[in-house]
N, C-alpha and C positions, 0 to 999 in steps of 0.2 A: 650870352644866352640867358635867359630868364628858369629861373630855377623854380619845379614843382615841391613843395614841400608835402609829404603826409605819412602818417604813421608806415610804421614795419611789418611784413605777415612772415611767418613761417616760408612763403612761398620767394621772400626775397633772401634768402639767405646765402643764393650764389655771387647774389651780385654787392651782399656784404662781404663775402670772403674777396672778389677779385678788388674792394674799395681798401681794404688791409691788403692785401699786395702792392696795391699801389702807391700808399702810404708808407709800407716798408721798404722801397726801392729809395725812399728818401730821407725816411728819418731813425731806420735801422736798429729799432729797440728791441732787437730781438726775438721779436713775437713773428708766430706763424701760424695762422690758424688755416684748419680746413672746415669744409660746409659741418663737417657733423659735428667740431667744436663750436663753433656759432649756434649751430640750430639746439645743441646741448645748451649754452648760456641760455639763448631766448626764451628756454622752454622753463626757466627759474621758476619757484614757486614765489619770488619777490620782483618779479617784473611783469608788468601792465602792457602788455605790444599794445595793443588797443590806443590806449590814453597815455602810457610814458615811454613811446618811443618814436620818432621822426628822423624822416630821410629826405635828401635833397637829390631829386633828380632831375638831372638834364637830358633830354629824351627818355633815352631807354637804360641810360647810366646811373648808377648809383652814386653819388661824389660827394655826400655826405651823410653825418650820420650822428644822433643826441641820445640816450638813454639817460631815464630815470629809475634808478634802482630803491626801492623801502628796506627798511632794516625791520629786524624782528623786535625791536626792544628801541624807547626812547627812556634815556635814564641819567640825567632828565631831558637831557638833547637831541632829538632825532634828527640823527647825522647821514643825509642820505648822499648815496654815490649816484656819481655823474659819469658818464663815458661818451667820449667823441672823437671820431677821426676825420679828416677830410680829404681830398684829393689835393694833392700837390700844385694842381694846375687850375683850384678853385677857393686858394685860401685868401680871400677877399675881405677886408673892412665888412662888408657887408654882410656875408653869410656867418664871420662873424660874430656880428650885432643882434642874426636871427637867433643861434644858438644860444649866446647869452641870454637875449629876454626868455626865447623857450625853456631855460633852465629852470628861471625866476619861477615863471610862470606854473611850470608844469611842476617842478618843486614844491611850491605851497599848496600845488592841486591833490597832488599825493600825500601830501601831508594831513590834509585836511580829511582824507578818507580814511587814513592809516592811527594816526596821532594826532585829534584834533586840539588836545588842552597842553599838548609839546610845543616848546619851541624846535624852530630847528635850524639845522645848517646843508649848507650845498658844498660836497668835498668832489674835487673830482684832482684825481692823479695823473700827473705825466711822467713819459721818460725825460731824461736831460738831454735829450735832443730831441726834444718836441719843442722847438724853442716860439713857431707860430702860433701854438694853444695857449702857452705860457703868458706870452704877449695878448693876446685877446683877455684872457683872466686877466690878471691884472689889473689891464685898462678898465675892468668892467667892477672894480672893488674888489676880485680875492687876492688876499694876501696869502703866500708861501708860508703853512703853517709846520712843513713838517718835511723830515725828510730821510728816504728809506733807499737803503742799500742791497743790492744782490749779492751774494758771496759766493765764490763757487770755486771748489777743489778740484784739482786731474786727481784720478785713481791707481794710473799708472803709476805713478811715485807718492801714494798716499804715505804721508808720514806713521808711524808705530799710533796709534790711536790709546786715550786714555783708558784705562780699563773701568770698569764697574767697582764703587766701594762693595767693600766685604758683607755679605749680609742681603743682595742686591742683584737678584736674576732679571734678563731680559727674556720674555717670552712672545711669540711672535702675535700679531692682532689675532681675534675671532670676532665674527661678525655680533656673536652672544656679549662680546664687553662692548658695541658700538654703543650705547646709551650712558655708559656709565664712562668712554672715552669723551662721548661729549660734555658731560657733569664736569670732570677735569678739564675740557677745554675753557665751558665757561667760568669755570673758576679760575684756572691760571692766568686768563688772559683779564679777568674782570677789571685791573685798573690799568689797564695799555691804552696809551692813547689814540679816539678811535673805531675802537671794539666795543661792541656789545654784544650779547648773546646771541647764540644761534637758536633757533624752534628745529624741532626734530625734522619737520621737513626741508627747510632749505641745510641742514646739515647734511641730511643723506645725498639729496637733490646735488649738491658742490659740491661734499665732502667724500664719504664712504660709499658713496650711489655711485658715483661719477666712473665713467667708462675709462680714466686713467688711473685714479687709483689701483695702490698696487698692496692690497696684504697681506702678501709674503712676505714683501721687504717692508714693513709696521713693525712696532714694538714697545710695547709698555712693561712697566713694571705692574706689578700688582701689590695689594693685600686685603686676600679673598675675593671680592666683587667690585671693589675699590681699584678706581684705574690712577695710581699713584704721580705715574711720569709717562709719556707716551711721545714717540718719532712715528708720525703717517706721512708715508711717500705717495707721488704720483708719477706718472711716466707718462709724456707730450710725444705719440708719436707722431703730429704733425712736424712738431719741431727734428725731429730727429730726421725725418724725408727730406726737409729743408737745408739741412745743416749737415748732414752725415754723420751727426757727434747724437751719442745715446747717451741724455745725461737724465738723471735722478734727481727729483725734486724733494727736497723734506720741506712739504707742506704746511705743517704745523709740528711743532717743537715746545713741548711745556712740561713743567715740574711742578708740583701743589708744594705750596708756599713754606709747610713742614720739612722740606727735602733740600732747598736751596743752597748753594751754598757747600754743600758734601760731595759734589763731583759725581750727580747722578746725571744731571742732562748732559756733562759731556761723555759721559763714560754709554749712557744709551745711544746715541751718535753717534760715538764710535765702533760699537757694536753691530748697528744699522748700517755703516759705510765700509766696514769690513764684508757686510753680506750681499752690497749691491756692486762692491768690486768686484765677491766669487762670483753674482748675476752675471756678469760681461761689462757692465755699465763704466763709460767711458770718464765722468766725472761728475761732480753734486753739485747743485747750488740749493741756496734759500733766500728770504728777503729777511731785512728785520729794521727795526727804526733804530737809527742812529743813536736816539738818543732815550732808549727802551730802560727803564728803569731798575731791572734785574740785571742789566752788565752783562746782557746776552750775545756781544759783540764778542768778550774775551774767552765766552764758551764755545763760539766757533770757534775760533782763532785757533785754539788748543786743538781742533780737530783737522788744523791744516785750514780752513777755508777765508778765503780771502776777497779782499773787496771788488766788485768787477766793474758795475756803475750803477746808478742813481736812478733814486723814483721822486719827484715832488709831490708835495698835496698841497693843492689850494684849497682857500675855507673862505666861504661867502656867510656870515653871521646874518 
């Protein structure tokens, strides 16, 4: 059957959630989305439905699908994200061929309205058993530039967690340090490969906006307005309807660069997962890149949390 190609509305977003179902009956990466985590992503203050986003349908089916995501910052590289899933029963040479030129294509087009005097690059991420995307990448010039782990702890037998050094209170988020939590985001994370800064709106929009977040279970350290070290969780209850497992997400995890090294990010972590065990919450995960330049790997570790499986990133230059 000949496939219609053409942008995404608001109005198709039931038939993106049943195109992720469909997709995860095969390639099992975990993800569970419902209509109103989709129609939450589409509504980003850095997504274009209009012009960066296409869908392949056959009749009245949805069985494909490209997003072009802008970043807030090129510095000097504007590294823009790509997302795509396809139906199991439509993953063809052909479609794709579409998707890749569409990439190219719609890539530079965003580019060019966002970061004209940037260069940039095309990253798009898979699970390790996306192994049909994988293969189309490739074929198409990206190369496997990176590669990011989930980690995730049962609660039931959480090991004794690190304590906080002496000197060094956790206190729980307030929405009044949300700006001064993002200053520490952009600063911690400033030389990760990858990242670049967030703008206050798509921080709020994903981050502290977002109808999972949870700031009860958040926690920084302080010194006075100064957000020193900071644990923001989320909570997926599609995934939890999915799964029956209520697990804790530590979304973002950073210490200012003064602090490293002294046993604050794992002693906040532990602090954080001591309070989302008294929650009820079944166990934790987080991502982090394997080869993250703070040795962020052996600060979970300490906190019990272990490797579960794999994210790729391809980079088209």
């Amino acid at each position: 059957m000949d496939l219609t190609w053409r942008p995404l509305t608001l109005d198709d977003v039931p038939a993106l959630t049943r195109l992720y179902a469909a997709a995860e009956e095969v390639d099992r990466t975990g993800d569970h989305f419902s209509d109103e985590d989709l129609r939450d992503e589409l509504e980003g203050p850095n997504i274009d439905l209009a012009r960066a986003t296409t869908g392949a349908w056959a009749g009245e089916t949805l069985v494909g699908y490209g997003l072009v995501r802008r970043r807030d910052a090129a510095d000097p590289v504007h590294m823009l994200r790509l997302q795509s899933v396809v139906h199991p029963e439509y993953r063809t040479d052909g479609v794709g061929a579409h998707l890749v030129e569409w990439f190219s294509r719609t890539g530079r087009e965003v580019n060019e309205r966002t970061f004209p005097d940037a260069p940039f690059e095309l990253h798009h991420g898979r699970h390790q058993n996306e192994r049909w995307i994988a293969g189309v990448l490739a074929g198409a010039g990206y190369t496997h530039a990176r590669t990011m782990v989930t980690m995730r702890v049962g609660l039931d037998d959480l090991p004794p967690q690190p304590p906080l050094p002496d000197g060094f209170t956790a206190v729980p988020f307030d929405f009044e340090h949300d700006l001064a939590v993002l200053d520490a985001r952009n600063d911690t994370f400033a030389g990760h490969w990858g990242s670049t800064l967030y703008e206050p709106g798509a921080w709020r929009h994903l981050v502290t906006g977002s109808k999972d977040f949870r700031p009860e279970l958040s926690y920084l350290i302080l010194d006075g307005d100064k957000v020193l070290a900071f644990v923001l969780s989320h909570f997926y209850a599609s995934e939890a309807a999915a799964t029956g497992i209520r697990e804790h997400y530590a979304s973002w995890v950073g210490t200012r660069e003064a602090l490293r090294g002294r046993g604050v990010a794992s002693g906040l972590l532990g602090h954080t997962l001591s309070a989302v065990k008294a929650a009820g919450f079944d166990r934790s995960a987080l991502s982090v890149d394997v080869d993250n330049a703070h040795r962020a790997l052996g600060v979970y570790e300490r906190c019990g949390y272990r490797v579960d499986d794999e994210w790729h990133v391809y980079v088209l230059s």
